[in-house]
Residue, then its C-alpha position, 0 to 999 in steps of 0.5 A: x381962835x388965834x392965828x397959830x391954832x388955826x394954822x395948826x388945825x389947816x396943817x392937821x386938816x391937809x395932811x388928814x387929806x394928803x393921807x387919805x389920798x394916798x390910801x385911795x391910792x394904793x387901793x387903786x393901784x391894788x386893784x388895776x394889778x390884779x383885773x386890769x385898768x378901767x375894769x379894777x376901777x369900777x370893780x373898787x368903786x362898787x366893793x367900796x360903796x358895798x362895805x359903806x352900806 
């Protein structure tokens, strides 16, 4: 593999990451606005291991 398509599949890798993230993100802020701080973040903890089962 030459250098450029290996910087180009690391570019497309971080920003897959990056995009990730920021959906985590939003769906934490969703959920602390609607039960509050430490309380939303177990509750999305625990819905989001139930839709992967």
């Amino acid at each position: 593999m030459t250098n450029t398509k290996k910087a180009a599949k690391e570019d497309s890798s971080t920003a897959q990451v990056q995009k990730l993230a920021e959906q985590m993100r939003f769906r934490l802020k969703e959920a602390m606005a609607q039960r509050g701080d430490s309380e939303a973040f177990l509750h999305w903890l625990q819905t989001d291991n139930a839709k992967k089962a």
